[in-house]
N, C-alpha and C positions, 0 to 999 in steps of 0.2 A: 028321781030317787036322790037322797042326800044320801052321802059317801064320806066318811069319816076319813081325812088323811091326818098322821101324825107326823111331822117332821124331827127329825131329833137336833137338840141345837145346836151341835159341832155341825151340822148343816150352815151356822149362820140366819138361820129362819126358824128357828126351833119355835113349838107350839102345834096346837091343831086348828086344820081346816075345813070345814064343810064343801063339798065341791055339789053342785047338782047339777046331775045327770039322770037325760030319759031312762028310763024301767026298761023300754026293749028296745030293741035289743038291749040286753046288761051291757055295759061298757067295760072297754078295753083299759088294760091297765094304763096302756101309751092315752086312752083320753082323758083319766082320770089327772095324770103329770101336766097335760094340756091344758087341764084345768083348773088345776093348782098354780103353773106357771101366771094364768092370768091375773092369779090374786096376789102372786109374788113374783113377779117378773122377773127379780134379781137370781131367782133359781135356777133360769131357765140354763145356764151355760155348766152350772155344778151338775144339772140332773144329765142334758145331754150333750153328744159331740156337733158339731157342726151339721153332719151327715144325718142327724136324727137315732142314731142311736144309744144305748144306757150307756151313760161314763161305768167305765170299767169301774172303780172304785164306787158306786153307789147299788144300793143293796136295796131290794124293793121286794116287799112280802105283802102279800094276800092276804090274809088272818096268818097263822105261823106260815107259812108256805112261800117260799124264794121263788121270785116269776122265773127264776135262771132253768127251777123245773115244772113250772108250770105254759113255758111256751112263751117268754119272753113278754116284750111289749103287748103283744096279742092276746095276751090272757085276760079272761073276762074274770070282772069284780060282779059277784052274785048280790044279790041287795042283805043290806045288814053284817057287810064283812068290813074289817079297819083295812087298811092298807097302809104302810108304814114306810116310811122312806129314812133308812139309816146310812150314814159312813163307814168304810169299813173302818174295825177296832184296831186296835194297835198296843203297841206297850213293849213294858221289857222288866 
């Protein structure tokens, strides 16, 4: 299955990625990052901590949907959904 990720480019990597991944099981949000990391290795440290989990400040959506309520890295991408990977906003 090809998996649409969008990066935004206050990322540093901004653009989109095709990632491909097996149909089944659907894959996990955390392989989808995996698998983007591959193609941009330079992400790998903004997206996570050391320990493997989401940098606090990075914001990861399913089609609208924040994986913070959809179960975290373990969330599975259904075929045909974006996944977006944003910074948080900021301003004043």
């Amino acid at each position: 299955m090809k998996i649409t990720v969008r990066v935004m480019a206050t990322m540093s990597a901004g653009g989109t990625e095709e990632v491909d991944l097996p149909d089944e099981p659907p894959p996990t949000v955390g392989a989808v990052l995996d698998a983007l990391v591959v193609r941009r290795p330079g992400l790998a440290d903004r997206l996570r901590t050391p320990q493997g989990t989401l940098q606090c400040y990075v914001n990861v959506f399913v089609g609208p949907d924040s994986i913070r309520s959809l179960g975290g890295l373990g969330a599975l991408v259904p075929s045909g959904v974006e996944v977006w990977v944003v910074p948080p906003g900021g301003g004043g």
